[in-house]
C-alpha positions in Angstrom: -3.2 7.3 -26.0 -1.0 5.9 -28.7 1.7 7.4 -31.2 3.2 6.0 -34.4 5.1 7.2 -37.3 2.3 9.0 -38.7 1.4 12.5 -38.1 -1.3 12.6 -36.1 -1.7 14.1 -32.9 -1.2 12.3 -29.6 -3.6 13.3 -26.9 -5.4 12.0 -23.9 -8.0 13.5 -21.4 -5.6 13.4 -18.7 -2.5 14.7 -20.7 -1.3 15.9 -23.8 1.4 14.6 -25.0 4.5 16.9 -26.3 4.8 17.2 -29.9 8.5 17.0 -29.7 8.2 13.4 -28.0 7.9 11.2 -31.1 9.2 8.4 -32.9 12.6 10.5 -34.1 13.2 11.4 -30.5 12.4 7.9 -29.3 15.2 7.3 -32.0 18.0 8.9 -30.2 17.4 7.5 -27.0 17.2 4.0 -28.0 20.7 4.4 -30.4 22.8 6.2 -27.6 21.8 3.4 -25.0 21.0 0.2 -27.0 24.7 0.3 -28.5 24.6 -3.6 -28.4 21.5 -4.2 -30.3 23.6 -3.0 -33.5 21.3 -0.7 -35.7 17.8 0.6 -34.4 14.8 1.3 -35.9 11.4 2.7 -33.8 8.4 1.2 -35.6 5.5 2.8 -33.7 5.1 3.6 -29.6 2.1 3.9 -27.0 2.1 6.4 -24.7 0.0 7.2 -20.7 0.1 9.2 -18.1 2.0 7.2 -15.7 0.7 8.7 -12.5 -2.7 9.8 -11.2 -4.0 13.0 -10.5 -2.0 14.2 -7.1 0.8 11.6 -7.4 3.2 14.5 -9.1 3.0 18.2 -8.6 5.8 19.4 -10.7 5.9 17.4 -13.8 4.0 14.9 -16.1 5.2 12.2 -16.2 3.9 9.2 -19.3 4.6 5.8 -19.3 6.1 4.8 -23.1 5.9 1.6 -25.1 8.2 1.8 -27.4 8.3 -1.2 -30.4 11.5 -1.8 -32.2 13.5 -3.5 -35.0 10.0 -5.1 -36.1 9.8 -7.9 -32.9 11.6 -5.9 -29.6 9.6 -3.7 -27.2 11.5 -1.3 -24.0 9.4 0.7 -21.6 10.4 3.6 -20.6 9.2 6.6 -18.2 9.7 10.1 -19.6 9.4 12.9 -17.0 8.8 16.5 -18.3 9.0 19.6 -15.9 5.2 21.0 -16.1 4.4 23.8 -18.4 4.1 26.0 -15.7 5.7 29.3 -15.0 5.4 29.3 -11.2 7.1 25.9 -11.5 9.4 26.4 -14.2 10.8 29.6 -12.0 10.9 27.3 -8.7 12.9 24.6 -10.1 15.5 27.0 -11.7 16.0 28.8 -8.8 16.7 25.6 -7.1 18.6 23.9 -9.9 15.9 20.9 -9.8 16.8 19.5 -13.7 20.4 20.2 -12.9 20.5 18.6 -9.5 18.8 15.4 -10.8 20.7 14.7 -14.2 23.9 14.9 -12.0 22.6 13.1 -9.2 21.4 10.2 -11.9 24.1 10.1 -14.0 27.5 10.9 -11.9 26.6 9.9 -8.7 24.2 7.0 -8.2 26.4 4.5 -10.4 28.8 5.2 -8.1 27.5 5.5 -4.5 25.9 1.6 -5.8 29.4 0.7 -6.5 30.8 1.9 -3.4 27.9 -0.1 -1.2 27.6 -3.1 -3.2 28.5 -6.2 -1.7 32.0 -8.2 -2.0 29.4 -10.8 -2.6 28.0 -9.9 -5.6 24.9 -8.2 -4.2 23.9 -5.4 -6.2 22.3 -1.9 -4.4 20.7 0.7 -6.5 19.3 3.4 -5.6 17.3 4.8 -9.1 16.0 3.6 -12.1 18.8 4.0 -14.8 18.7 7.2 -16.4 18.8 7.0 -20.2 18.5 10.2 -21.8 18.5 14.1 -20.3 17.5 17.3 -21.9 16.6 20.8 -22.0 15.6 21.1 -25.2 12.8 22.0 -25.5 11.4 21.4 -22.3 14.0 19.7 -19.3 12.9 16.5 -19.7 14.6 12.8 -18.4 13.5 9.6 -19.8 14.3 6.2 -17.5 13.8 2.5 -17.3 10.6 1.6 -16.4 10.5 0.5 -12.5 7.0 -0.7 -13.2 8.0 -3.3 -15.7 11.0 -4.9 -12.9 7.8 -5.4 -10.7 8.2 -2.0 -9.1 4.8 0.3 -8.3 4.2 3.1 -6.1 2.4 2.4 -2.2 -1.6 3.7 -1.9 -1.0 6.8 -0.4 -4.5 6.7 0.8 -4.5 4.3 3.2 -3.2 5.9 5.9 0.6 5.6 5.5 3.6 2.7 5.2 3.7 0.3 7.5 6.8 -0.8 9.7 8.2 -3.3 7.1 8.0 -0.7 4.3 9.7 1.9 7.0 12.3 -0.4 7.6 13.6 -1.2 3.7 13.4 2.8 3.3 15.9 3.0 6.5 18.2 0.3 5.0 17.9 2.4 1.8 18.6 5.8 3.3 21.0 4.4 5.5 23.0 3.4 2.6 22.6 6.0 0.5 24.2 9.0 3.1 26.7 6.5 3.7 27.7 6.1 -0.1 27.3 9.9 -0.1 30.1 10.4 3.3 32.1 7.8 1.3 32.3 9.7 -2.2 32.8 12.9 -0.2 36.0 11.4 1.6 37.6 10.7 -1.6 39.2 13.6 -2.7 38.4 17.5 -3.0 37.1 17.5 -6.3 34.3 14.8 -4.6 33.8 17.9 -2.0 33.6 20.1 -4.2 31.4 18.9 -6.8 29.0 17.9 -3.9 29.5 20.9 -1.8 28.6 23.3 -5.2 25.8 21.1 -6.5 24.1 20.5 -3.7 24.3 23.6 -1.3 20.7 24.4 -0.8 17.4 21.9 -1.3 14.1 23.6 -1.8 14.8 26.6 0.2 17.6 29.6 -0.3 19.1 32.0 1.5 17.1 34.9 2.0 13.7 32.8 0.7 10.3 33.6 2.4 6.9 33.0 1.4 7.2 36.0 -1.3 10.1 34.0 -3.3 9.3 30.8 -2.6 6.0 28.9 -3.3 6.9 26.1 -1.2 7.5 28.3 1.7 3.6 30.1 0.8 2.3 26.7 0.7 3.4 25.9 3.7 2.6 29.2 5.4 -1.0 29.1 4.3 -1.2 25.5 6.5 -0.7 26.9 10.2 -3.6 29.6 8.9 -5.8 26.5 7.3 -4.9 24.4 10.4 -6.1 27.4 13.1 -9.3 27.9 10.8 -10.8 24.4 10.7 -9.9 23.2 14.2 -11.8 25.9 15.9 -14.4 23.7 17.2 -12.4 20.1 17.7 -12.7 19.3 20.9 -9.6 17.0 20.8 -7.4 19.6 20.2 -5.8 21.3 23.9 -6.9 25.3 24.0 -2.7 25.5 25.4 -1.6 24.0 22.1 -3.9 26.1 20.3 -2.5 29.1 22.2 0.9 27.9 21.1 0.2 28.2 17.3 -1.4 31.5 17.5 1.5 32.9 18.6 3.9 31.1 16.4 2.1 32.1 13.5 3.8 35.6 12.7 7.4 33.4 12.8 6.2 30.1 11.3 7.5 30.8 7.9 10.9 31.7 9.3 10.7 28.7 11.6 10.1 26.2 8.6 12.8 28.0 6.4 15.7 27.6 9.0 14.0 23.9 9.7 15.0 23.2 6.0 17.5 24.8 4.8 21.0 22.9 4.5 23.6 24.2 6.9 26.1 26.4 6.2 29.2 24.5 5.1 31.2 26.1 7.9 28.1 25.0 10.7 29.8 22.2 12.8 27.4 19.1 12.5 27.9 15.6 14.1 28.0 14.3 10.1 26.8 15.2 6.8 25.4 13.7 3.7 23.9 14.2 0.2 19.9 14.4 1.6 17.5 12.6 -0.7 15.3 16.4 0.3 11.9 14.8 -0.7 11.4 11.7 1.1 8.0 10.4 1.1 5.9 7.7 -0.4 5.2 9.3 -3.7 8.8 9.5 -4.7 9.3 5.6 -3.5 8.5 2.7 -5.6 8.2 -0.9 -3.3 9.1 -4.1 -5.1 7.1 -7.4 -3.5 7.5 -11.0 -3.8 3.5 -11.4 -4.4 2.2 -8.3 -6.1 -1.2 -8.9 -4.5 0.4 -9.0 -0.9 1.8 -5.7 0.4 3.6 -8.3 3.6 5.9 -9.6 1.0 7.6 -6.0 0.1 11.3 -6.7 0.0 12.9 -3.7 -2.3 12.2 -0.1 -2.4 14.0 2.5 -5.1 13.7 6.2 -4.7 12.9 8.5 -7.9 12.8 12.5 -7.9 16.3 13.9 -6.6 14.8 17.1 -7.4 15.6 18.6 -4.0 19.0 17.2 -2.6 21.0 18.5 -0.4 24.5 18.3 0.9 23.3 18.9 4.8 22.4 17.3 8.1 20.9 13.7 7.7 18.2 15.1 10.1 16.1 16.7 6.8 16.1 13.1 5.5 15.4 11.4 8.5 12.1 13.8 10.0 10.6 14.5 6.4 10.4 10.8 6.3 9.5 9.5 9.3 6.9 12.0 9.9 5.2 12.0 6.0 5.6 7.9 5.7 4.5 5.7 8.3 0.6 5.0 9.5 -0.1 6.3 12.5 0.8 3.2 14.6 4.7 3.6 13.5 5.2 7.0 13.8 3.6 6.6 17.5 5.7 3.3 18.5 8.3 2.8 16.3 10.6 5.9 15.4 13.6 4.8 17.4 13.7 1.2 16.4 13.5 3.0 12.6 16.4 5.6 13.3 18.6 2.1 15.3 17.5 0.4 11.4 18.9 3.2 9.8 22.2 3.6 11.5 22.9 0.5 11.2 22.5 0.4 7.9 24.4 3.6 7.5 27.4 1.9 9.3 27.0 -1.0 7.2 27.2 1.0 4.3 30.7 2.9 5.6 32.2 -0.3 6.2 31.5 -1.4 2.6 32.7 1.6 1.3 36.0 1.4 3.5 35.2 4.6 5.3 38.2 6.0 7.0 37.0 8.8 9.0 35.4 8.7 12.3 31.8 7.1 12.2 28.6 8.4 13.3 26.9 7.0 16.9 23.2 6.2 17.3 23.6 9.9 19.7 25.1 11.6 16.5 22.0 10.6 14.6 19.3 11.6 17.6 21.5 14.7 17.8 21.0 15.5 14.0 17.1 14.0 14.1 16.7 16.8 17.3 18.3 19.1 15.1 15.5 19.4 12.1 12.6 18.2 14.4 10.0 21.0 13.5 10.1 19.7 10.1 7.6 17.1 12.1 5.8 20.2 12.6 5.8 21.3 8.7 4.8 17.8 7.8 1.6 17.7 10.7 0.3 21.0 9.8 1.3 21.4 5.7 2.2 18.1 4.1 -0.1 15.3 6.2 -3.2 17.0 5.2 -2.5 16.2 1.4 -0.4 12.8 1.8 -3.7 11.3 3.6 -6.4 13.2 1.5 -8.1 10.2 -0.1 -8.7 10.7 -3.6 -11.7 12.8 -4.7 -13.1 13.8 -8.4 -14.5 17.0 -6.8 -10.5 18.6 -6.3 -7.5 17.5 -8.6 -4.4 17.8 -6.4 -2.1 19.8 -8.7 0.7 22.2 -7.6 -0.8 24.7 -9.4 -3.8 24.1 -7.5 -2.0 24.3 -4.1 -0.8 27.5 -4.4 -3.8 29.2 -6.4 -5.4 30.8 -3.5 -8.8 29.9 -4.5 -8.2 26.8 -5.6 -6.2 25.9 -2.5 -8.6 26.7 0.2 -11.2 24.5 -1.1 -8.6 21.2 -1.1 -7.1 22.5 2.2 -11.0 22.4 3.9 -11.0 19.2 2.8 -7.6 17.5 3.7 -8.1 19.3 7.0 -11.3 17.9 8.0 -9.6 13.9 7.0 -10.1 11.9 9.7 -7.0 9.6 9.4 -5.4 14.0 9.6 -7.1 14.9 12.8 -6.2 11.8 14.6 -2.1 12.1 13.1 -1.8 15.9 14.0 -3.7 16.0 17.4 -0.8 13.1 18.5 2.1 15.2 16.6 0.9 18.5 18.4 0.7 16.8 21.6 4.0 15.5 21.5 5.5 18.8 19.9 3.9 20.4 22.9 5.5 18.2 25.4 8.8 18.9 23.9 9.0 22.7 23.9 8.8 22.8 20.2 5.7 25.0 19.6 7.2 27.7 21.4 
């Protein structure tokens, strides 16, 4: 789809374009963040949805040419919170638009500054953040990742493999510890983080009446018992297990994560990313044709961020990203890669209080764990769905009762799902954590 100074309408079969994104809007981002270029004129701009169906639940997201000052083109990605009501009410109730335009613009320029090298070497952690608004729809508009080199992983080929783990370790690692830095600072630091980041995605007092996450995820032990009826893989003991968890479930994955009370005693806290999969990542790679040459990784969507245990980070990830082969073999060697990354990241920041141990983060890991669980029975069956035209993965769609149960049958009966959550039940199972 394409948009210029006339006044035609811009549309598209995936996406509609908001009549209040055009060329004068375009205008006032360029002039409040090109101040160098002198005076700025927008002569036309293109427009497309920048994700595919089931890549973002929450927003829609285009891609924007813009073409300036007659010879000068800037791409940028413009993010609009989805013109839904369910999601419109979620995402105020957990100060999503508020979280992320402070998490952009106060705090990632600075936890970069605090982990970037003596040497010169530069860490960011987000695309740069050029304009915010709420008017009339809470919208963000960035630099475009895609045109550094940057493009999202195939969700649909069973999962990250270890070298894509490992730069998201390095990444996270750094991040909590710029976070435990900026924290250390001073009260106002505290304060600000404490405040603004006291809760992720869940509330006190949520259940699956007030939250739609929390009914989404309710409705997956339910799918999960329905389908596997007949798998043979699956032990009758574990099945037991679920069956009688059921009636608590919700509660269990509410507590599982929630941020801690800031009075809670924890081995260490940070500012959680609070969404950590492969659809909020972007990999950079020295061939673009060859995955085995990923060196650089950015996250996007600090929607959900929370000042908490390092645990929520560190489960939701490792359980939602890695093929099946990592998240067998490899989680410890991933969790020794992230803390030493987050000690790394404390000694470039000139921590002065006491620094985690690789038994402070198992303790905090051990601490969210039955997020594991959440991610096997809710959040595996759609990150390895492989794209179909027969269901569009929308979060609308997930939480419509009707339309939900015809993707879930689907997702459940995966292959690449059965053999994930069999192993994660097992080992659940094994631990004491089903009961």
């Amino acid at each position: 789809m394409s948009g210029s100074t006339g006044d035609e309408s811009v549309t598209t079969t995936e996406k509609q374009l908001p009549a209040f994104l055009d060329v004068a809007f375009l205008q006032r981002v360029l002039e409040e963040n090109l101040t160098d270029e002198g005076s700025v004129r927008v002569d036309e701009f293109t427009a497309s949805p920048a994700t595919k169906p089931g890549d973002n639940y929450s927003s829609d997201v285009f891609t924007i040419v813009v073409r300036y000052n007659d010879t000068k083109e800037i791409r940028l990605v413009v993010k609009i919170v989805a013109n839904d009501e369910t999601i419109k009410n979620f995402g105020e109730n957990i100060n999503a638009f508020g979280k992320e335009v402070n998490t952009f613009h106060k705090l990632l320029p600075v936890f970069s500054q605090i982990v970037s090298g003596a040497d010169g070497s530069v860490v960011l952690f987000g695309a740069r953040c050029f304009y915010a608004t709420r008017d009339p729809l809470d919208t963000l508009v960035f630099e475009d990742l895609k045109a550094l080199g940057y493009r999202m992983p195939d969700r649909t080929r069973g999962g990250l493999d270890f070298a894509h783990c490992e730069l998201i370790m390095r990444k996270i690692g750094r991040f909590h510890a710029a976070s435990m830095v900026y924290v250390a600072r001073g009260a106002s630091e505290r304060k600000l983080v404490a405040d603004y980041y006291s809760h992720g995605i869940i509330l006190p007092g949520d259940d699956e009446r007030t939250n739609p996450a929390l009914m989404m995820f309710g409705a997956g032990i339910a799918k999960f018992l329905e389908v596997s009826t007949d798998w043979p893989e699956l032990d009758p003991a574990i099945r037991q297990k679920l069956e009688a968890l059921k009636p608590n479930y919700v509660r269990r994955v509410a507590q599982s994560l929630s941020a801690e009370d800031a009075n809670e005693a924890l081995c260490y806290r940070v500012l959680n990313h609070g969404d950590l999969w492969s659809n909020n990542m972007m990999f950079l790679y020295d061939d673009a044709s060859d995955e085995a040459t990923v060196r650089e990784v950015m996250f996007v969507d600090y929607q959900c961020s929370s000042y908490a245990s390092p645990g929520i980070d560190l489960v939701y990830c490792l359980h939602n990203c890695p093929r099946f082969e990592v998240r067998e073999n490899r989680i410890e060697e991933l969790l020794q890669i992230y803390h030493r990354s987050l000690c790394e990241g404390l000694r470039a920041g000139d921590y002065q209080l006491s620094v985690p141990t690789f038994a402070d983060v198992q303790t905090e890991y051990a601490r969210h764990e039955f997020i594991g669980l959440v991610s096997g029975l809710s959040m595996l069956p759609i990150i390895l769905m492989e794209r179909t035209d027969e269901v569009k993965l929308t979060f609308d769609n997930l939480i419509n009762a009707e339309h939900a149960d015809k993707i879930r049958t689907i997702q459940y009966q995966g292959r690449q799902y059965r053999k994930s959550v069999i192993s994660i039940l097992e080992r659940f199972f094994a631990k004491g954590l089903l009961d």
